[in-house]
N, CA, C and O of each residue as an XYZ file, in Angstrom:
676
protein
N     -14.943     -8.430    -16.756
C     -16.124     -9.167    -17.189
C     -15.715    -10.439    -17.919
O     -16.507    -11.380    -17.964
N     -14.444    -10.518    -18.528
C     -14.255    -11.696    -19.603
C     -13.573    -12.857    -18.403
O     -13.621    -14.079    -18.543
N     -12.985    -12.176    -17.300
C     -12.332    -13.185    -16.662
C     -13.078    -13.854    -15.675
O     -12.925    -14.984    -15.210
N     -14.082    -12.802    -15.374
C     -14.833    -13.288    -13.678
C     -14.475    -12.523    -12.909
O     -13.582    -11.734    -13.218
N     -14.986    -12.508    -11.804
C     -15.024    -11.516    -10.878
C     -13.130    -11.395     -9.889
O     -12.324    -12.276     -9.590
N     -13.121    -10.113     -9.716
C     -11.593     -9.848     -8.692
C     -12.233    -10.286     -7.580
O     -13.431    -10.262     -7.299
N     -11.208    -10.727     -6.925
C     -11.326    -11.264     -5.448
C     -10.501    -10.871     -4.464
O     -10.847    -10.966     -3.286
N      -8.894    -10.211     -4.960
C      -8.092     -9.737     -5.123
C      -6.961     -8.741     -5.556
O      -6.442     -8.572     -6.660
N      -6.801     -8.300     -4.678
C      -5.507     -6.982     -5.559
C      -4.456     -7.196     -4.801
O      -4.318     -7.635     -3.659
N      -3.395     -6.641     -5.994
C      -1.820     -7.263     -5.263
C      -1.375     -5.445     -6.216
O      -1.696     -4.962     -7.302
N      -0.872     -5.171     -5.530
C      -0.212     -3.246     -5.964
C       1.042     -3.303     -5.507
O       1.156     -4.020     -4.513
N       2.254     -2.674     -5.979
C       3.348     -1.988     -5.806
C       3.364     -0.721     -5.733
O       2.824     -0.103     -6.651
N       4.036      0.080     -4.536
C       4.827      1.213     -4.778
C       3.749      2.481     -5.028
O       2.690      2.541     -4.404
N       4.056      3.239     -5.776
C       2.753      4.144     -6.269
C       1.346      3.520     -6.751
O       0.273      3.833     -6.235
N       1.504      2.506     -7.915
C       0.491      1.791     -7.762
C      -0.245      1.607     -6.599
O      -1.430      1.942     -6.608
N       0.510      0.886     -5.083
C      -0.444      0.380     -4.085
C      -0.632      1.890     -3.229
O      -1.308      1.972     -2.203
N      -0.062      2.804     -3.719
C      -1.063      4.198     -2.959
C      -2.556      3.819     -3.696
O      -3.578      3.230     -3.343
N      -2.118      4.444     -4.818
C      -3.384      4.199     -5.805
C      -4.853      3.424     -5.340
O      -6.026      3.795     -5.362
N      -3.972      1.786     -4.783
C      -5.192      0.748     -4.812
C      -5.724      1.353     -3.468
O      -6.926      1.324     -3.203
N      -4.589      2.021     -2.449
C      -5.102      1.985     -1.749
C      -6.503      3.393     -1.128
O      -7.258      3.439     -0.157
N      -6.231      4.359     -2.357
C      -6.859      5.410     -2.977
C      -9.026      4.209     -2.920
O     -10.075      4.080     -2.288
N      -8.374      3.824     -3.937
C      -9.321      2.924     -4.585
C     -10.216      2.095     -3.312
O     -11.369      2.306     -2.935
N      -9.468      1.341     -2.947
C     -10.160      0.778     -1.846
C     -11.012      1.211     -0.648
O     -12.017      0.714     -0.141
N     -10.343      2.208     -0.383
C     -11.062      3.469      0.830
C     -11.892      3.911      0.247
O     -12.667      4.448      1.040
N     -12.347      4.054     -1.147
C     -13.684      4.368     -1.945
C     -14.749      3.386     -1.721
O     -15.275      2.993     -0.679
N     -14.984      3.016     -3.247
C     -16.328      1.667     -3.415
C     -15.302      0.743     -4.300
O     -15.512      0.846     -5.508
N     -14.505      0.083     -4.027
C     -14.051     -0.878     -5.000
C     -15.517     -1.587     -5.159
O     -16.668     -1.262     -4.868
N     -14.592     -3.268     -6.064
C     -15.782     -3.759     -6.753
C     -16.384     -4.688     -5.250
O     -15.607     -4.953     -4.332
N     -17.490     -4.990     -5.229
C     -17.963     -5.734     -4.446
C     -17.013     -7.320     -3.826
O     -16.557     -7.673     -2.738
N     -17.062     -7.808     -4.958
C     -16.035     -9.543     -4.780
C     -14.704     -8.803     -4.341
O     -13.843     -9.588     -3.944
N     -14.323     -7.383     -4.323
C     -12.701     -7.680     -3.673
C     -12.908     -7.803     -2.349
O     -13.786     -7.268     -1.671
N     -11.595     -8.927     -1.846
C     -11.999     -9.677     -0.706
C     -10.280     -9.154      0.503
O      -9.925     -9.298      1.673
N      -9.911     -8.730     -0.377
C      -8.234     -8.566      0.566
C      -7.449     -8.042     -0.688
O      -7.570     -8.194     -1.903
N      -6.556     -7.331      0.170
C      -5.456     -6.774     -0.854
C      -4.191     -6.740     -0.555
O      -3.931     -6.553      0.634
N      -2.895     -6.927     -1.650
C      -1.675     -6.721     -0.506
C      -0.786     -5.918     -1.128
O      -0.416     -5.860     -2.301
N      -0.432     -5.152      0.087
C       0.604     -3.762     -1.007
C       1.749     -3.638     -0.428
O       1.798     -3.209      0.725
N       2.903     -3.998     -1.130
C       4.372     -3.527     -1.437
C       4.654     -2.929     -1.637
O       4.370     -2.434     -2.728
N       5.638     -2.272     -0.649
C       6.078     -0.875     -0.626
C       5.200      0.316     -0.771
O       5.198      1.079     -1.737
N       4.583      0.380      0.108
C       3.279      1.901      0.201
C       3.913      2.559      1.125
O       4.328      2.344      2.263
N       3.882      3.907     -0.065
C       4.445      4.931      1.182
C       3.385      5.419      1.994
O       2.246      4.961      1.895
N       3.686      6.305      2.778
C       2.630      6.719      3.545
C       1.671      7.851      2.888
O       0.523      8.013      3.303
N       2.314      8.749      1.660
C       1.510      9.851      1.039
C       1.825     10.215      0.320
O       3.044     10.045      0.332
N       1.341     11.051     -1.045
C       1.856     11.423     -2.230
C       2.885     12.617     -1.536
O       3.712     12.769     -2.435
N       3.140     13.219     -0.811
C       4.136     14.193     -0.668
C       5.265     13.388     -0.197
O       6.224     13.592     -0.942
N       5.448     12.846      0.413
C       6.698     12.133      0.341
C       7.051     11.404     -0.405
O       8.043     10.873      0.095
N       6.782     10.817     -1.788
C       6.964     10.660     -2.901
C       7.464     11.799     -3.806
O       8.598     11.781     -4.284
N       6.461     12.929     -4.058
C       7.096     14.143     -4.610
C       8.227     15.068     -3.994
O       8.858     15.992     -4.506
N       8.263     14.614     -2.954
C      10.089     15.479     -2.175
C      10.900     14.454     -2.250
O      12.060     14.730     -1.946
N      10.657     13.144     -2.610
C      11.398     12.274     -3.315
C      11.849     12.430     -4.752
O      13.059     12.509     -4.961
N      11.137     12.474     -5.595
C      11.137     12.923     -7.150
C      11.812     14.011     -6.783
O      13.015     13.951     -7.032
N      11.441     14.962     -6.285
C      12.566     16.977     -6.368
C      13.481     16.344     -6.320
O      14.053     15.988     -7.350
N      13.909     16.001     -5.082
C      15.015     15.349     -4.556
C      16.001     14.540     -5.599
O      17.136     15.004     -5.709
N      15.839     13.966     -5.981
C      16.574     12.852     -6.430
C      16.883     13.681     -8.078
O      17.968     13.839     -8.638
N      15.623     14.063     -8.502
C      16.037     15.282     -9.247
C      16.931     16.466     -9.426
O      17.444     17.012    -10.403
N      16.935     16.626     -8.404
C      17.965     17.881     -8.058
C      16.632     19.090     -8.409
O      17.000     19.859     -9.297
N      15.692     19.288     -8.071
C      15.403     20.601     -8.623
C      14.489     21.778     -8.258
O      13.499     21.853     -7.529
N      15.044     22.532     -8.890
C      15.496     23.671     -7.749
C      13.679     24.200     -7.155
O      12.521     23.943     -7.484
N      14.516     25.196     -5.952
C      13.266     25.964     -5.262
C      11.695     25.945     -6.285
O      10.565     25.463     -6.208
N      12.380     26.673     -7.086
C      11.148     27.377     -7.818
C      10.573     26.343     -8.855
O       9.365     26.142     -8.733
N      11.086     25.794     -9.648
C      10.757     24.320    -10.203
C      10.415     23.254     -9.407
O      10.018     22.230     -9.962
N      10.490     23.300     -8.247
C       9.503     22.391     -7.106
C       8.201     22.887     -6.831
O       7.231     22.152     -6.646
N       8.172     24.127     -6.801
C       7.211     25.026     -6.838
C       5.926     25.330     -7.516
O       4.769     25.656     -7.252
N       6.865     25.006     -8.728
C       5.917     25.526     -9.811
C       5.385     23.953     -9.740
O       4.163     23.910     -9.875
N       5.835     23.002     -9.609
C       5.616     21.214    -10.403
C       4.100     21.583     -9.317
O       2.968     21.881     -9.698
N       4.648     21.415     -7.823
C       3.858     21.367     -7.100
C       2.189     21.916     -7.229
O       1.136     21.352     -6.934
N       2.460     23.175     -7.765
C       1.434     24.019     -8.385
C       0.311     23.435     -9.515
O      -0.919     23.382     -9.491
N       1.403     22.990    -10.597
C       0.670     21.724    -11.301
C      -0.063     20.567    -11.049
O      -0.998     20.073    -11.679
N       0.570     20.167     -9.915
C      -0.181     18.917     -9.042
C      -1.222     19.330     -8.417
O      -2.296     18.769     -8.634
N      -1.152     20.192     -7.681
C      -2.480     21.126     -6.789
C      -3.795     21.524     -7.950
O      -4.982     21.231     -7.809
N      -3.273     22.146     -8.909
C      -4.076     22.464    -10.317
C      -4.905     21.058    -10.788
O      -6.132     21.154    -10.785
N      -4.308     19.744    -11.198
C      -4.165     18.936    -11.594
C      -5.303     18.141    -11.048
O      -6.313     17.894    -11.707
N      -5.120     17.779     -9.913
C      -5.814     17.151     -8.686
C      -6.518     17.785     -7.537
O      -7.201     17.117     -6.761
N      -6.332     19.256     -7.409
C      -7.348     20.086     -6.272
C      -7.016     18.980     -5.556
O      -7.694     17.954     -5.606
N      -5.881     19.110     -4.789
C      -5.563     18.997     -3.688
C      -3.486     19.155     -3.562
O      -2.623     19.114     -4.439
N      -3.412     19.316     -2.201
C      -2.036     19.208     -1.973
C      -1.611     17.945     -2.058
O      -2.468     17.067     -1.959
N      -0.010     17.508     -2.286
C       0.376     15.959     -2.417
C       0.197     15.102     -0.898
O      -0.008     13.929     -0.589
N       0.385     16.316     -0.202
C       0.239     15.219      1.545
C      -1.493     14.866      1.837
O      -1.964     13.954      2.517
N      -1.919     15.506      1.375
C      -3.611     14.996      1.260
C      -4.311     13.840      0.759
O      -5.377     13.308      1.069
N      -3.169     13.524     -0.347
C      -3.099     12.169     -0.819
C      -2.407     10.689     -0.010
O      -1.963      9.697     -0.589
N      -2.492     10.931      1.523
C      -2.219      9.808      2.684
C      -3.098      8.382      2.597
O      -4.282      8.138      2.366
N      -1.971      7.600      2.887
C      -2.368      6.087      3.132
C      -2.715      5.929      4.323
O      -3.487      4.998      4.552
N      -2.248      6.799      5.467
C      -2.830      6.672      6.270
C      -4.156      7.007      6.933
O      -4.877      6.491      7.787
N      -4.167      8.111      6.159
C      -5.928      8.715      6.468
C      -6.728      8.031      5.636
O      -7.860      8.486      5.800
N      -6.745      6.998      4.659
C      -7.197      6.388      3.486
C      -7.305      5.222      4.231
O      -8.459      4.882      4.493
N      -6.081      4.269      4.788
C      -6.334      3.118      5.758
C      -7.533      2.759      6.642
O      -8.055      1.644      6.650
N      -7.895      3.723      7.328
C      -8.822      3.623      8.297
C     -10.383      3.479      7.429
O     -11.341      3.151      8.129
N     -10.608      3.696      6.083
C     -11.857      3.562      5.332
C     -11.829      2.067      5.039
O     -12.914      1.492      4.959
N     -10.466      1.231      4.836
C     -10.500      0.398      4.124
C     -11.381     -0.948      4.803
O     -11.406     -1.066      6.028
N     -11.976     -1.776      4.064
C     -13.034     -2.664      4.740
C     -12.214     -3.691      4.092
O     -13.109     -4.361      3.576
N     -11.135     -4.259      3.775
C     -10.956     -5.567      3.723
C      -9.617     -5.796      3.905
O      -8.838     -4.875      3.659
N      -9.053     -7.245      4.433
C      -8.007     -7.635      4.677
C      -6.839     -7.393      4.222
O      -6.735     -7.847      3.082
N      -5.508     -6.668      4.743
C      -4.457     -5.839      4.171
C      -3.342     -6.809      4.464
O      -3.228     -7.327      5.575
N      -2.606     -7.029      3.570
C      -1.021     -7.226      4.005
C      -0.305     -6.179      3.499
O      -0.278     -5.759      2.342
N       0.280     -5.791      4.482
C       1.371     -4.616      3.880
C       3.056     -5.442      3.676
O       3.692     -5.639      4.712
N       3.547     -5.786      2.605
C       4.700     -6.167      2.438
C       6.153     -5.081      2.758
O       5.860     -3.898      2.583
N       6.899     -5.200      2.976
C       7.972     -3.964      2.525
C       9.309     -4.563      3.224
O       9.545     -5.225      4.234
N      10.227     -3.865      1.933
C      11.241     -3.988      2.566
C      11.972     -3.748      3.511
O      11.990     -2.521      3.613
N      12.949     -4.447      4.710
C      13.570     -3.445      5.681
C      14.730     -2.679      5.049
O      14.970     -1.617      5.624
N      15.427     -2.936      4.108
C      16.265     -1.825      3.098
C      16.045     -1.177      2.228
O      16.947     -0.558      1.664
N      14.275     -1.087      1.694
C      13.937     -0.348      0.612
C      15.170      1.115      0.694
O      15.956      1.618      1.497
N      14.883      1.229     -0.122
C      15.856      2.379     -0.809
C      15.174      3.732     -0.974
O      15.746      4.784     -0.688
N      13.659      3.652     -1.549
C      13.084      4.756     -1.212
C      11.567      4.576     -0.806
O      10.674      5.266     -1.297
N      11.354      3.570      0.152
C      10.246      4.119      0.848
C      11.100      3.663      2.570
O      11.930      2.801      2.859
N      10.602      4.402      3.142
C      11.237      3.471      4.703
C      10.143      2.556      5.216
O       8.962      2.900      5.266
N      10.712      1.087      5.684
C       9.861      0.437      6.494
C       8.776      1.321      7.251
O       7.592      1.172      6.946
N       9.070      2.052      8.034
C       8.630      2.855      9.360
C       6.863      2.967      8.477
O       5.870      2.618      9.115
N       6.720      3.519      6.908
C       5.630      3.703      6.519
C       5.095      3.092      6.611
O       3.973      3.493      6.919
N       5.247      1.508      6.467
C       4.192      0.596      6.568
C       3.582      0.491      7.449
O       2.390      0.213      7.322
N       4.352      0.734      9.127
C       4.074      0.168     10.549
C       3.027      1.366     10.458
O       1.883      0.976     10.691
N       3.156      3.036     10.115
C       2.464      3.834     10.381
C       0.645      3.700      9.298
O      -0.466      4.226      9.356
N       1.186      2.916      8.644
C      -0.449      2.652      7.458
C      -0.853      1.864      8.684
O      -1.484      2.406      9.591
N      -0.524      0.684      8.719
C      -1.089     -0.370      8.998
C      -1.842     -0.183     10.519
O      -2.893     -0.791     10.721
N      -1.197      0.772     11.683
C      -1.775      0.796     12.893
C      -3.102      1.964     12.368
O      -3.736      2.598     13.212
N      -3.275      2.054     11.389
C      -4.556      2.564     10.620
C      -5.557      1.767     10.263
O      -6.682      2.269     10.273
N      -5.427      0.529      9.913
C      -6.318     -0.328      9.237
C      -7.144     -1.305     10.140
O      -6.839     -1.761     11.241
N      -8.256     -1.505      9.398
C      -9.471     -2.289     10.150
C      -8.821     -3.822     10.701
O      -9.017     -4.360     11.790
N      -8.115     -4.231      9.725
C      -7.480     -5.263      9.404
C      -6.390     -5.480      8.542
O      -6.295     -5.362      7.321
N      -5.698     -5.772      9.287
C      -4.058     -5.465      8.945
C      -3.441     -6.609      9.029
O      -3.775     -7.608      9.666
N      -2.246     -6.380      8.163
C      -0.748     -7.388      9.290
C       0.186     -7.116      7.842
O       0.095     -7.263      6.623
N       1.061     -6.654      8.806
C       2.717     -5.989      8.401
C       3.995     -7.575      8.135
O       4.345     -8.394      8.984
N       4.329     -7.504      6.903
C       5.446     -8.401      7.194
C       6.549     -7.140      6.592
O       6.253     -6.561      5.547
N       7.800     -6.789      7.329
C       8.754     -6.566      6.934
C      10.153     -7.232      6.591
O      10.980     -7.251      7.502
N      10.480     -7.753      5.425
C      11.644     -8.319      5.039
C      12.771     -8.228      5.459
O      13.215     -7.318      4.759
N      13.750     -8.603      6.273
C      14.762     -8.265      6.563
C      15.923     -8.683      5.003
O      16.179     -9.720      4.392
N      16.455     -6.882      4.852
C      17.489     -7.073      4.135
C      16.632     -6.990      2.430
O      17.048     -7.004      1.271
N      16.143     -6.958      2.661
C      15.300     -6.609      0.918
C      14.608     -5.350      0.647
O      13.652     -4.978      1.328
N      15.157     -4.582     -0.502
C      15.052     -3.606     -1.045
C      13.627     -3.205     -1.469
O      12.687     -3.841     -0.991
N      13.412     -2.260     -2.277
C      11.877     -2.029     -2.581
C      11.160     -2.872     -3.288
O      10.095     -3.238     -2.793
N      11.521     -3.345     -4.492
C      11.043     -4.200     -5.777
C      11.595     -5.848     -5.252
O      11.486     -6.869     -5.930
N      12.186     -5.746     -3.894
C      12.580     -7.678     -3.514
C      11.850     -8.240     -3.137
O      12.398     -9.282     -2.776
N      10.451     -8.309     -2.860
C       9.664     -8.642     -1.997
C       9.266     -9.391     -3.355
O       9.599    -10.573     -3.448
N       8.565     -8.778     -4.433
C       7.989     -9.136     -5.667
C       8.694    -10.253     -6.514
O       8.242    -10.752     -7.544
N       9.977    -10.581     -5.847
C      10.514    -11.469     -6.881
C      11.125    -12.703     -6.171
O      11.573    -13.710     -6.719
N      11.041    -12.363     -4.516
C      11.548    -13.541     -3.631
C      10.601    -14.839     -3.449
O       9.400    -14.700     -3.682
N      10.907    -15.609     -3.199
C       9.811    -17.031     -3.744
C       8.806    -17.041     -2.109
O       7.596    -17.247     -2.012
N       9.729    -16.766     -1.058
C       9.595    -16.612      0.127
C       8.547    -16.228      0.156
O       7.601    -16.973      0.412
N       8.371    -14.552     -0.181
C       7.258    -13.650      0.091
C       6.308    -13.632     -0.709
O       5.158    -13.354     -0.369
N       6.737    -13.990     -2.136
C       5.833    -14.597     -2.828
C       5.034    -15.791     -2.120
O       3.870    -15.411     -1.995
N       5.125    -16.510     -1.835
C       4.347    -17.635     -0.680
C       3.823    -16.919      0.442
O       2.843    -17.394      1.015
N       4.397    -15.703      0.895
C       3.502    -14.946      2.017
C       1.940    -14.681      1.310
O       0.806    -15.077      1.583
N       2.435    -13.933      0.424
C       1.197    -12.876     -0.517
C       0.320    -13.703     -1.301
O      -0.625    -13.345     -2.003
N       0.944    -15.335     -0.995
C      -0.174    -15.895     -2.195
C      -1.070    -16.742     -1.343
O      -2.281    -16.730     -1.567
N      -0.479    -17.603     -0.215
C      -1.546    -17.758      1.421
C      -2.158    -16.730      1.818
O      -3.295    -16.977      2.218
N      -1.831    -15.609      1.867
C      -2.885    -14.893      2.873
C      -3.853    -13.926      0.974
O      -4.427    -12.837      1.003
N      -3.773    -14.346      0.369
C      -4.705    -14.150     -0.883
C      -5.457    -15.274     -1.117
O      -6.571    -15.068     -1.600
N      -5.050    -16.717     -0.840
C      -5.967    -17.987     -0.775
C      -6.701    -17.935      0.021
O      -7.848    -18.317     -0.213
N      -6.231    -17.282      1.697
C      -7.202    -17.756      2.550
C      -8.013    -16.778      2.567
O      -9.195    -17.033      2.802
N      -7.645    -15.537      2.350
C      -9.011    -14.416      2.073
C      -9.848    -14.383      1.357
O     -11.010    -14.247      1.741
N      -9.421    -14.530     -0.258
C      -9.975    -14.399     -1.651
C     -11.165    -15.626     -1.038
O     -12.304    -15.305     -0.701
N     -10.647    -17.017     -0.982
C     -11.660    -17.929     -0.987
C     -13.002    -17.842      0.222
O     -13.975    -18.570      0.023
N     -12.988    -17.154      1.148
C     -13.685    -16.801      1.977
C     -15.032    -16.308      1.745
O     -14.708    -15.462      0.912
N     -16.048    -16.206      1.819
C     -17.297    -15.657      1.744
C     -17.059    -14.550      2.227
O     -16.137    -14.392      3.026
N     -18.070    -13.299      1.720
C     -17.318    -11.795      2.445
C     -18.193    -12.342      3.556
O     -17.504    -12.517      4.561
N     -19.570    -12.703      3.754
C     -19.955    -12.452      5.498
C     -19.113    -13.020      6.190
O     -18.935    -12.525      7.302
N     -18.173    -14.419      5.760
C     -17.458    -15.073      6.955
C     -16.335    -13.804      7.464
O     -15.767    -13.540      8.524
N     -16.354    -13.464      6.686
C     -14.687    -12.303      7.375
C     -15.165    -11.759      9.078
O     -16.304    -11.772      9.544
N     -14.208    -11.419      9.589
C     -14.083    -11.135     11.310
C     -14.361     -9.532     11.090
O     -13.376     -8.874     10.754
N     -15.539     -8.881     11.238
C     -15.597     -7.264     11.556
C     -14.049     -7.116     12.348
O     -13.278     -6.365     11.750
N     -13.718     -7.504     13.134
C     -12.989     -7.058     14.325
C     -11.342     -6.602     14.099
O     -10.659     -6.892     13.117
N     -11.086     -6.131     14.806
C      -9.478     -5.564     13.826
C      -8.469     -7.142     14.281
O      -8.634     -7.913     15.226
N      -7.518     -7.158     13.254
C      -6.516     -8.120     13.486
C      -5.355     -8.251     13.192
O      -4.633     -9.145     12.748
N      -5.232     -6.862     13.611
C      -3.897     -6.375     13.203
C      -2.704     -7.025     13.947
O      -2.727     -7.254     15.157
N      -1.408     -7.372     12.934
C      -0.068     -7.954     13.547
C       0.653     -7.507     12.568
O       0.569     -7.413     11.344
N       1.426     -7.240     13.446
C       3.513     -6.922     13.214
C       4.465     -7.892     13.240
O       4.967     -8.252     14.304
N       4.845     -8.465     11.939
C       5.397     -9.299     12.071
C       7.308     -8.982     10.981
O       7.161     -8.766      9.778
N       8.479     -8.992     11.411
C       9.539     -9.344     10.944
C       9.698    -10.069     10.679
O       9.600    -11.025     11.448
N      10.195    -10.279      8.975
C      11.040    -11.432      8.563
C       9.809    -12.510      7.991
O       8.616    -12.271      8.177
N      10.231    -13.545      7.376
C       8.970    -14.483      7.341
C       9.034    -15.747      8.230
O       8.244    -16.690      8.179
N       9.930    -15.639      8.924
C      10.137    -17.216      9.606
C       8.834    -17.210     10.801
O       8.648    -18.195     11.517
């Protein structure tokens, strides 16, 4: 309210599950496009990430898991970007790295052939958090946020427009 209306969302990582949680709901009316870095495809492959990297064991995966199910009434794979994609009503860039470290490219290609309106840039050679700090992609994410954000929502294209694109050249 103090700033003016969003027009825009820019998410990382768990965060851009989140937005993308959010968006497949009722976001606010003025959001006009969003762009998310590094989205995995679902909260369970995030949490067999965490065990994982954790080290921990059977039954302490078990039990966490249990907590999460308790927590949220639901399982972690229920929490998908991809079944969430297909609700979303406004313009997506999915950023990601082709060396992220822990999400794989492959997630993005699988969100994005989900979405109303899409388009995939994958980085060649940049890790999870490189996308956010390269000047490059920074100039991707801040054109395709000018030309959306400033748009009237009726002008937007119903129609899907989805592209796959490597690299930024």
């Amino acid at each position: 309210a103090l700033l003016g209306p969003v027009h825009a969302v820019i998410a990382h990582s768990f965060g851009a599950l989140s937005t993308a949680g959010w968006l497949s709901g009722t976001p606010l009316p003025t959001v006009r496009c969003a762009v998310l870095v590094g989205l995995m495809r679902d909260l369970d492959y995030l949490f067999d990430s965490f065990v994982s990297a954790l080290a921990l064991s059977p039954g302490v995966s078990a039990r966490l898991r249990a907590v999460l199910v308790r927590r949220y009434g639901a399982e972690p794979g229920q929490f998908s970007a991809r079944a969430l994609a297909a609700h979303i009503r406004v313009p997506v860039l999915l950023m990601h790295g082709e060396q992220d470290e822990l999400v794989p490219a492959g997630h993005a290609e699988e969100i994005a052939a989900q979405l109303i309106d899409g388009r995939v840039v994958i980085v060649p050679g940049h890790r999870h958090s490189q996308p956010l700090r390269d000047p490059e992609c920074i100039a991707v994410m801040t054109e395709f946020v000018a030309r959306h954000a400033a748009a009237a929502p009726d002008a937007r294209s119903p129609r899907p427009t989805f592209s796959l694109r490597y690299g930024l050249a």
